[in-house]
C-alpha positions in Angstrom: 0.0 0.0 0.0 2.7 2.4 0.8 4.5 1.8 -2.7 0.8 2.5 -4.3 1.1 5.4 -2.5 4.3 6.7 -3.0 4.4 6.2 -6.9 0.9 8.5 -7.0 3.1 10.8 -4.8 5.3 11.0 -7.2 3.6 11.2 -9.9 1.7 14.2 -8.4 4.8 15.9 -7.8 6.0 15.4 -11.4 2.8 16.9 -12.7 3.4 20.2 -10.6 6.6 20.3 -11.9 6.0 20.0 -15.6 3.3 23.2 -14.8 6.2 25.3 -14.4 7.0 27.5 -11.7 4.8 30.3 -12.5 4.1 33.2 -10.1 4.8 32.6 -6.3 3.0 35.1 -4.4 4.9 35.4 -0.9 3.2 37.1 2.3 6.6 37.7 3.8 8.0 39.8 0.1 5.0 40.8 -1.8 5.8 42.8 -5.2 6.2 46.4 -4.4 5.0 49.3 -7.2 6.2 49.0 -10.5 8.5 45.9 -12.0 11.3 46.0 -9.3 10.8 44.2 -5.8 12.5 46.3 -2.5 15.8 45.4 -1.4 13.7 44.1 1.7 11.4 42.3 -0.2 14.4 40.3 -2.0 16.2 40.1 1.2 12.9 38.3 2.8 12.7 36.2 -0.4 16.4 35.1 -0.4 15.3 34.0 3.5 12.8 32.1 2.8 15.0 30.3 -0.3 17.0 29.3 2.4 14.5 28.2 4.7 12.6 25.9 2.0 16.5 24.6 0.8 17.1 23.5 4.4 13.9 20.9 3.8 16.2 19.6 0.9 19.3 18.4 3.3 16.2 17.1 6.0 14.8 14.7 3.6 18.2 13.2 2.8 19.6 13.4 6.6 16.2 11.7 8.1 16.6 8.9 5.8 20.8 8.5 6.2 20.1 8.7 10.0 17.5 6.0 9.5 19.7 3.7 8.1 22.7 4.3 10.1 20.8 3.5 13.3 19.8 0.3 11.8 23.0 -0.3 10.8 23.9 -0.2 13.9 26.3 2.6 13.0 26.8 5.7 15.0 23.5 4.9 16.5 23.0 7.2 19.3 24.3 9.9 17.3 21.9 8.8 14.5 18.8 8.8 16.5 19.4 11.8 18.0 19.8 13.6 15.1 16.8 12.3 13.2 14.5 12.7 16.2 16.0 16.8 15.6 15.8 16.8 11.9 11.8 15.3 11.8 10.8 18.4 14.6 13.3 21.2 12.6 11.5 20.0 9.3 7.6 19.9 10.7 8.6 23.4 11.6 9.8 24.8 8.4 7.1 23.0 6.4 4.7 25.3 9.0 6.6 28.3 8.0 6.6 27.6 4.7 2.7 27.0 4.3 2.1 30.1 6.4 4.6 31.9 4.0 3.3 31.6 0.3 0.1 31.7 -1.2 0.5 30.8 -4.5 -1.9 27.4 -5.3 -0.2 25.4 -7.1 2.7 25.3 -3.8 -0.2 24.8 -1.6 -1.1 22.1 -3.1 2.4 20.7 -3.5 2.9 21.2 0.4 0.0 19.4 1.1 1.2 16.4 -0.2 5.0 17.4 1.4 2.6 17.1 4.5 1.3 13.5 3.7 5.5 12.7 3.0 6.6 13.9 6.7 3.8 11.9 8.4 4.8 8.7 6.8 8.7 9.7 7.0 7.7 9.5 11.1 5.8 6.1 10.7 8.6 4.5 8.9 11.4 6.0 11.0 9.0 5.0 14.4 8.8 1.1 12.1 11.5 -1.6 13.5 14.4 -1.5 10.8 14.3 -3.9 7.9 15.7 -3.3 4.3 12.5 -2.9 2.9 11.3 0.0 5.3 15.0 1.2 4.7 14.2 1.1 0.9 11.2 2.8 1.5 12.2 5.7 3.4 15.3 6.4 1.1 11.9 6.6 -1.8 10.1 8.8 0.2 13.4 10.9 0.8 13.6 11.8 -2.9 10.1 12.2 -3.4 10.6 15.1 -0.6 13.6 16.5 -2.1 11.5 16.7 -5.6 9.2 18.8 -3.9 11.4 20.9 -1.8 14.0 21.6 -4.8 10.5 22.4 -6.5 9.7 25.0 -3.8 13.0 26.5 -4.2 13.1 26.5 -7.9 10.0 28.7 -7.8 11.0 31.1 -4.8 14.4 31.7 -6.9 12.0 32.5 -10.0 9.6 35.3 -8.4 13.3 37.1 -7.1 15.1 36.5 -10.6 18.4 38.2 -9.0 21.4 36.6 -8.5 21.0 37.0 -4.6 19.2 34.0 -5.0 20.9 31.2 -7.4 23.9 31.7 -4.8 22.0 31.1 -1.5 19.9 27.8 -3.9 23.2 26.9 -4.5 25.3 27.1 -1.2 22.0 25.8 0.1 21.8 22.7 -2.1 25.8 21.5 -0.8 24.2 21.0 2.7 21.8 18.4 0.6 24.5 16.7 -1.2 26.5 16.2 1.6 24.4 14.5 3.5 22.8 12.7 0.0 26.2 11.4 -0.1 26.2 9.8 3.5 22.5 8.2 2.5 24.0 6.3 -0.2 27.1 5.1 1.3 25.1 3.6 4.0 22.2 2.6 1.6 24.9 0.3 0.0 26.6 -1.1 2.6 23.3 -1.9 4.3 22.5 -4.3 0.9 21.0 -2.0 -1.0 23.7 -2.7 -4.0 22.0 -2.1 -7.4 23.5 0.3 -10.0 21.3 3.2 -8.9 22.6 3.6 -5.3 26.4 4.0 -7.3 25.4 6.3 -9.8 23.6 8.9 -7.3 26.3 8.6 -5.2 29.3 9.2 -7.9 26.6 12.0 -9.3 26.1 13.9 -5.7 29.9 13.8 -5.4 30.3 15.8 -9.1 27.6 17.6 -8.3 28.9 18.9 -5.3 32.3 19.2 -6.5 31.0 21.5 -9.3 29.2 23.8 -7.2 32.1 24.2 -5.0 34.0 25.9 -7.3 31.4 28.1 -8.6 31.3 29.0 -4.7 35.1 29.8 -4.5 35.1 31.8 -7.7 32.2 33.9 -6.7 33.1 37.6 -6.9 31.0 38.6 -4.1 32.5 36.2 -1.7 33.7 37.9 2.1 36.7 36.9 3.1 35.0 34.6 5.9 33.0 32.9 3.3 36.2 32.3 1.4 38.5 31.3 4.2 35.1 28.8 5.5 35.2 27.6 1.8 38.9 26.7 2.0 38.3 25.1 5.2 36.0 22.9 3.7 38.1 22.4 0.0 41.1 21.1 2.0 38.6 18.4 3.6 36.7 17.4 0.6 40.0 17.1 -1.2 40.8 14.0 1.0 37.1 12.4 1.9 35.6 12.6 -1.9 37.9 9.6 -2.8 36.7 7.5 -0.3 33.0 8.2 -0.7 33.7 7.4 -4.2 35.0 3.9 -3.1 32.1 3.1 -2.0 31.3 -0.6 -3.2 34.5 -1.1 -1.3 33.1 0.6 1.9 34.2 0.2 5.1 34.4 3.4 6.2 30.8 4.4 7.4 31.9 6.8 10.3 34.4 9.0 8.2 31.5 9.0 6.2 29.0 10.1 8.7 31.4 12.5 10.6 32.6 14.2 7.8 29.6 15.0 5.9 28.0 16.4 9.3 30.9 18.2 9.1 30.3 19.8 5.5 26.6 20.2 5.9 27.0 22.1 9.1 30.4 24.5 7.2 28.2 25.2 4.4 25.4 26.0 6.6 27.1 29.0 7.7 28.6 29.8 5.0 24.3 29.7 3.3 23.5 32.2 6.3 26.5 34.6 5.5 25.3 34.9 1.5 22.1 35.7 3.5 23.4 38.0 5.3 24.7 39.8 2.2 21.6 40.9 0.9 19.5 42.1 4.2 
């Protein structure tokens, strides 16, 4: 029944999607007179892009969490941080709901809603590989949505305030994406699909890295943070990358909290840029 479900999830999602982003009206930066939005308006908008990007790195953390307690991995960390990521993520969605108006993300965010109540069921469910297959499903059917959400917030700003907080954002998502299927595989899960978003969340990531290091606009906090973070990734990308090999689920685990929680500042001090 919850495969049924997921699939017309899914497909729901997909069919929001292909309607384009369209207008997103905002209560917290509605259009001001003329064609041009207030620098407060923007700087609210660019908020809220990184409020909504946040439910992006949740959906993939809940789900690596999941699997790393059942693992048996890291398991008191792992709970504790899933038990925080499922309250920090009912929160945002809240935020988010009570923040736009536009009906096609309404309707989108209602089905987010139906996502986090069975993300808690399954995470609440004794561990198996099918539950752990399920949740990883439900965890990309939530990052569809929220990447959807973001897509359209960085459309009604159309400045390039925005594309650098969706993109500093989105690193806090890879990196823990990354964790999810390192742990996916070594837990069983060891089809073709778990290597090839792994390998593809590494060049992803990669490739937005630089585009962060080369950004003109960059303090020199966010650049010395960025270094901080290049001279670690130059070392741990190789062995997420060996991952059929495995073997190495903690480095995994610690270092990619460790990346998610750099680039989380760093997403808050583009924020701060633009206020």
């Amino acid at each position: 029944m919850k495969n049924v479900w997921m699939k017309n999830m899914s497909l729901a999602v997909a069919a929001a999607v292909m309607m384009g982003a369209g207008s997103v009206e905002v209560y917290a930066a509605p259009a001001e007179t003329g064609t041009a939005m207030s620098k407060a308006a923007v700087a609210d908008m660019v908020e809220l892009i990184d409020v909504a990007g946040k439910q992006r790195m949740l959906s993939q953390r809940i789900a690596k969490d999941y699997l790393y307690a059942g693992e048996k991995v890291a398991v008191s960390k792992a709970k504790k941080q899933m038990k925080a990521s499922m309250e920090e993520m009912v929160k945002i969605h809240k935020r988010l709901v009570d923040s736009i108006n536009d009906p096609e993300i309404q309707n989108l965010l209602a089905f987010v809603q139906l996502s986090i109540e069975d993300f808690k069921s399954t995470a609440n469910e004794p561990y198996s590989l099918d539950n752990a297959q399920l949740i990883i499903d439900l965890s990309e059917s939530m990052l569809e949505g929220s990447q959807y959400v973001v897509n359209s917030l960085k459309d009604k700003v159309k400045v390039k305030e925005s594309a650098i907080v969706g993109k500093a954002g989105k690193q806090r998502m890879l990196a823990q994406r990354i964790a999810k299927y390192y742990i996916a595989y070594q837990a069983g899960i060891k089809d073709k699909n778990t290597v090839d978003q792994m390998k593809a969340a590494v060049k992803a990531f990669s490739e937005a890295h630089k585009a962060l290091m080369a950004n003109p606009k960059n303090t020199p906090e966010i650049n010395r943070k960025l270094h901080d973070i290049d001279r670690l990734w130059k070392i741990v990308y190789k062995f997420y990358l060996n991952i059929e090999k495995g073997g190495l689920p903690l480095i995994v685990f610690n270092t990619t909290d460790d990346i998610t929680k750099k680039m989380n500042q760093i997403t808050a001090m583009y924020v701060d840029l633009y206020k």
